[in-house]
C-alpha atoms as a printed R data frame, in Angstrom:
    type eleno elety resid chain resno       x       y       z
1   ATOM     1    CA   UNK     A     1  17.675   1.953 -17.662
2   ATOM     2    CA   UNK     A     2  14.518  -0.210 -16.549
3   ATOM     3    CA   UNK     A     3  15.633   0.547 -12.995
4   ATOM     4    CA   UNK     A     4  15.725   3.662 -12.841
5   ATOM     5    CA   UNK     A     5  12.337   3.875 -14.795
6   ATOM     6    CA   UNK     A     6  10.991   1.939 -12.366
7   ATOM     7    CA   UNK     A     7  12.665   3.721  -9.256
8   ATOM     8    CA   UNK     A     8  11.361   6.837 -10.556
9   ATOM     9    CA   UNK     A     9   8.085   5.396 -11.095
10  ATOM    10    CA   UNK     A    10   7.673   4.068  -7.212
11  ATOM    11    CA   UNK     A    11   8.838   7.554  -5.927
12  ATOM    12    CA   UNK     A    12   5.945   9.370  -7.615
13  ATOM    13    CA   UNK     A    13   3.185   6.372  -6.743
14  ATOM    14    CA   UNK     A    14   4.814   7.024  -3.130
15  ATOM    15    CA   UNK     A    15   4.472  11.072  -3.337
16  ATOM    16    CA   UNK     A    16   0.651  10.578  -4.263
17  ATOM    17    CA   UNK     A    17   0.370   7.623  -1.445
18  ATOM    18    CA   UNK     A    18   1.912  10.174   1.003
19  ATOM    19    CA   UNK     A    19  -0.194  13.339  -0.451
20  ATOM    20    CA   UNK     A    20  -3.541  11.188   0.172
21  ATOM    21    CA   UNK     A    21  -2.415  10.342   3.223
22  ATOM    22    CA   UNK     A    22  -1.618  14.208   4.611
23  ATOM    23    CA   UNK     A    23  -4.639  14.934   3.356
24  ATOM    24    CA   UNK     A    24  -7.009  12.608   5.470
25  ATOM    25    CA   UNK     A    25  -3.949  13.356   8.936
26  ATOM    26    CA   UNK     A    26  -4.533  17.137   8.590
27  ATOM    27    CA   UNK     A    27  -8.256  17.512   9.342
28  ATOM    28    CA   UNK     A    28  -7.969  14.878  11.840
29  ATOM    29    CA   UNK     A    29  -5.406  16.239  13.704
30  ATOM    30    CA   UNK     A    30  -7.357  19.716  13.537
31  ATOM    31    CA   UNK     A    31 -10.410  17.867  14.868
32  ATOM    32    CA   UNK     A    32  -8.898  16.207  18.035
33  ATOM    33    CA   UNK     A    33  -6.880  19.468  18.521
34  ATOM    34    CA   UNK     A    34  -9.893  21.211  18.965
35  ATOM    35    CA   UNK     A    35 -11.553  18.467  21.402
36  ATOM    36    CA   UNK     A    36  -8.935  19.552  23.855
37  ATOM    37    CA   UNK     A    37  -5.896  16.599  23.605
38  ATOM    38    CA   UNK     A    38  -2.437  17.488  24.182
39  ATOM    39    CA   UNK     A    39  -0.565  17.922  20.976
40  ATOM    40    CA   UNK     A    40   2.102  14.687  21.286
41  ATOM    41    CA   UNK     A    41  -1.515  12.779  22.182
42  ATOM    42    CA   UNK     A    42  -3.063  14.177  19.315
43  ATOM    43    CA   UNK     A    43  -0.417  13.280  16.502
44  ATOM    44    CA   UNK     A    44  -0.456   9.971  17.699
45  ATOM    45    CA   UNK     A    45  -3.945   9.342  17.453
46  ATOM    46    CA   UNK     A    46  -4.426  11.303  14.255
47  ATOM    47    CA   UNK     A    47  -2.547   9.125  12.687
48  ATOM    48    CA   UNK     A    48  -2.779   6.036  14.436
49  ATOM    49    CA   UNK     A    49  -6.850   7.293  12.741
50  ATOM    50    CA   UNK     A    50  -5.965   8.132   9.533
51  ATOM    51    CA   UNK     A    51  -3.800   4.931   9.041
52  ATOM    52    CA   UNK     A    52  -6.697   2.363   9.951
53  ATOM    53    CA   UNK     A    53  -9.826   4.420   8.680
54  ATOM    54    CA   UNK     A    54  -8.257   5.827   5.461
55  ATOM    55    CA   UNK     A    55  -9.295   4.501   2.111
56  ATOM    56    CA   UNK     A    56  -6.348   4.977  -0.206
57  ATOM    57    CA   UNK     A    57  -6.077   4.051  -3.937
58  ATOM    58    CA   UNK     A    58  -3.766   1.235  -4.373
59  ATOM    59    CA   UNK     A    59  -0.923   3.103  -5.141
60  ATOM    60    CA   UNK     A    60   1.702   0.400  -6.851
61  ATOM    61    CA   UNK     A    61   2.906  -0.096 -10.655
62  ATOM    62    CA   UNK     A    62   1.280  -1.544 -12.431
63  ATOM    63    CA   UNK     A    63   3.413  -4.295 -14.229
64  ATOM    64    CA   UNK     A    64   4.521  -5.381 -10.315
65  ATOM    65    CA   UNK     A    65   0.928  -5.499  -9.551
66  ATOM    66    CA   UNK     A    66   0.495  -8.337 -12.443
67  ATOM    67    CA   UNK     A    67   3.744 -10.268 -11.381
68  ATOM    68    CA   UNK     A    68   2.454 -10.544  -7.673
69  ATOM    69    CA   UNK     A    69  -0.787 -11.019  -8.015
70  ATOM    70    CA   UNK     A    70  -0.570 -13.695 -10.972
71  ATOM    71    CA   UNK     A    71   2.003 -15.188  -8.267
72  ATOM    72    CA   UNK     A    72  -0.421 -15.238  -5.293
73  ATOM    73    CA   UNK     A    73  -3.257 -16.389  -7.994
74  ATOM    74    CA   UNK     A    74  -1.304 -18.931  -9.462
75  ATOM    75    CA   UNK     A    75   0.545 -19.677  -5.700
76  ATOM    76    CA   UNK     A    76  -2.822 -22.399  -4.928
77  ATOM    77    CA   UNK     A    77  -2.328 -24.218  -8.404
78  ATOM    78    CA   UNK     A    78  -0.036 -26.896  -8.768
79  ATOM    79    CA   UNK     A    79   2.668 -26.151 -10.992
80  ATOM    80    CA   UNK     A    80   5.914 -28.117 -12.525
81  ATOM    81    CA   UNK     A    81   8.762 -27.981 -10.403
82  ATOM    82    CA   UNK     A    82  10.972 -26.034 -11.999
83  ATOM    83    CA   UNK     A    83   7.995 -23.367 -13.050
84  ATOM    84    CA   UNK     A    84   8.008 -19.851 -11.383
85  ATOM    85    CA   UNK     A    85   6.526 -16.754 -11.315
86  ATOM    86    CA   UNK     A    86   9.267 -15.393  -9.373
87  ATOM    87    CA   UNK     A    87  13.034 -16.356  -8.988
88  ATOM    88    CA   UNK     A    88  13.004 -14.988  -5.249
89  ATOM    89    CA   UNK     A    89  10.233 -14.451  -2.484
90  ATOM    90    CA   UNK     A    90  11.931 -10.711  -1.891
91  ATOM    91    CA   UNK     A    91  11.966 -10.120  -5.645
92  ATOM    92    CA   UNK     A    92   7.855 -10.135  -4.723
93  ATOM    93    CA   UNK     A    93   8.284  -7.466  -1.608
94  ATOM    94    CA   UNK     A    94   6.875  -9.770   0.728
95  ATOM    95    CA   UNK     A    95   9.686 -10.267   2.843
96  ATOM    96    CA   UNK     A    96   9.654  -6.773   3.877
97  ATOM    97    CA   UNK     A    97   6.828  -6.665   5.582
98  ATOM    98    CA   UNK     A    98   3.390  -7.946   6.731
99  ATOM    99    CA   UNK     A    99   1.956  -4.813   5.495
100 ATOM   100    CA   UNK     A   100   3.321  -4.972   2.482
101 ATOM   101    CA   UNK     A   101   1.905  -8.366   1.773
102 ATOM   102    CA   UNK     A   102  -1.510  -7.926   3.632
103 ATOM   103    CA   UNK     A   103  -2.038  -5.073   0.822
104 ATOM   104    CA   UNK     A   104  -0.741  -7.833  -2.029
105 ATOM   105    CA   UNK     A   105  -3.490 -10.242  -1.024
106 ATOM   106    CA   UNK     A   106  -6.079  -7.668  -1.063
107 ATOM   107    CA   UNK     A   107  -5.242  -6.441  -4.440
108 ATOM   108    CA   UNK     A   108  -5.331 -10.634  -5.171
109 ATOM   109    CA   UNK     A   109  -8.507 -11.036  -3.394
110 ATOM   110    CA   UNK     A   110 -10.046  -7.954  -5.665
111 ATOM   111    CA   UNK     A   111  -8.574  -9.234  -8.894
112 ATOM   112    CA   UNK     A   112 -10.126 -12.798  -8.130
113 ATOM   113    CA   UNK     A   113 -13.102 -12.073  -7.555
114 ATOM   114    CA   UNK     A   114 -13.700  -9.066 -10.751
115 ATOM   115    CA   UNK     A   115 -11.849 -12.306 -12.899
116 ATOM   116    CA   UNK     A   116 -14.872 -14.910 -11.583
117 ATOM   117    CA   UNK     A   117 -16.967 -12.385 -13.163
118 ATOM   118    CA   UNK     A   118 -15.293 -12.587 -16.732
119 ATOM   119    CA   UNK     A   119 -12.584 -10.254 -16.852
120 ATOM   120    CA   UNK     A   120  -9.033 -11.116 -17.695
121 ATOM   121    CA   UNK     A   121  -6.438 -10.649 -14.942
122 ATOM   122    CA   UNK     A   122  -5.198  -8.047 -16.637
123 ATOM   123    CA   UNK     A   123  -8.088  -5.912 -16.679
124 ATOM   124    CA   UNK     A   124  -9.093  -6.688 -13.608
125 ATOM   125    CA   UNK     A   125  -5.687  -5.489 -12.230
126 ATOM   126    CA   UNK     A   126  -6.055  -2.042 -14.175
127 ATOM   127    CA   UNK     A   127  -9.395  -1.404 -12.409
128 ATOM   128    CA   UNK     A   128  -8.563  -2.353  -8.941
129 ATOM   129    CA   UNK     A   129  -5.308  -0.296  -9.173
130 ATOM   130    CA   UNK     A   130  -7.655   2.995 -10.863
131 ATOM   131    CA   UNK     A   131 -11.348   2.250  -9.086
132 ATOM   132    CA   UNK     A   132 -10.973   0.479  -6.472
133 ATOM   133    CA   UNK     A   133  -9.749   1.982  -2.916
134 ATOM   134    CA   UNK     A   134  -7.737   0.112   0.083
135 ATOM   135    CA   UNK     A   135  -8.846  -0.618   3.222
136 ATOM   136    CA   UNK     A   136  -6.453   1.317   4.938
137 ATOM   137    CA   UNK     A   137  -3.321   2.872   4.339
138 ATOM   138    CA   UNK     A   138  -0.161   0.034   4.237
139 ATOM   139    CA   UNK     A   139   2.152   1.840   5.955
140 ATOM   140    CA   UNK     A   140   2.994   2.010   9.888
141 ATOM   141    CA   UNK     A   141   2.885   4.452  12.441
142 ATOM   142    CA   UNK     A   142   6.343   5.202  12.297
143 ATOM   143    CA   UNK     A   143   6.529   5.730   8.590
144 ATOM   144    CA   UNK     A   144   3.532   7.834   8.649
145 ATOM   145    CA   UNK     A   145   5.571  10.256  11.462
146 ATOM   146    CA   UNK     A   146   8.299  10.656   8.869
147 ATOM   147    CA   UNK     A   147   5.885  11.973   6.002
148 ATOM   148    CA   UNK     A   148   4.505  14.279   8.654
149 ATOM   149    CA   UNK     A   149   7.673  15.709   9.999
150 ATOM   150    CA   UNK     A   150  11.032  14.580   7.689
151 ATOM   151    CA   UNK     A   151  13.172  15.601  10.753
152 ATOM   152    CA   UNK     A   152  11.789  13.014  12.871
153 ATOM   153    CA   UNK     A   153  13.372  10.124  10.577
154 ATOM   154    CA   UNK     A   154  15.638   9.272  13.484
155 ATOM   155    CA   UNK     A   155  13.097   9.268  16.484
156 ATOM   156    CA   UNK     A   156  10.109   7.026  17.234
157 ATOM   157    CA   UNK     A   157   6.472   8.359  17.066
158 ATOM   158    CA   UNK     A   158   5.956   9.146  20.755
């Protein structure tokens, strides 16, 4: 039952990720339209834009969001042997991606510094994931073609 509780939960986070993410790509793409760029030129750019110069909220769950940043926290301490946050790197999401784990140690780097201030880790978690905005969207140019156009799953952004 967790699973799909938590399946569920990561497609809606991704809907609103993807919604934020349309909404910065669509003015864009009207605005280099309108200087005069081919369309194929203009996609590419638009998003290629909106990826880099977006500031999306963090848009992850938030009990993940305590295991891997109390991971990357606690990665710099030494610990006993046989004591883990995790059981696997990919448990994490890291493997999957250096986007993926760029955004991780951002979210770390947030929660670090709101902690040296006096909050617990778990506060500071809940207001980095509801106040605080990314530096860019973590996704790639690719996956940002297939939330524009769901057809073009199977081709590359051009």
């Amino acid at each position: 039952m967790k699973d799909m509780k938590s399946e569920i939960q990561k497609r809606y986070l991704c809907a609103l990720r993807d919604k934020e993410f349309l909404e910065l790509y669509h003015p864009t793409l009207d605005a280099l339209m309108r200087q005069g760029l081919p369309e194929s030129k203009a996609r590419r750019a638009a998003v290629e834009f909106t990826i880099v110069n977006g500031r999306p909220h963090y848009h992850v769950d938030h009990e993940r969001a305590y295991r891997c940043v109390c991971h990357l926290l606690n990665a710099g301490q030494k610990k006993a042997p046989n004591a883990r946050t995790f059981r696997t790197v990919p448990e994490m999401g890291l493997a999957k991606g250096r986007l993926r784990q760029q955004m991780w140690f951002e979210i770390a780097h947030h929660v670090a510094a709101l902690s040296a201030r006096g909050m617990s880790v778990t506060q500071a978690i809940d207001h980095v994931l509801e106040h605080c905005r990314a530096s860019r969207f973590f996704i790639s140019p690719t996956t940002a073609l297939t939330k524009i156009c769901p057809a073009s799953r199977t081709r590359a952004l051009r």
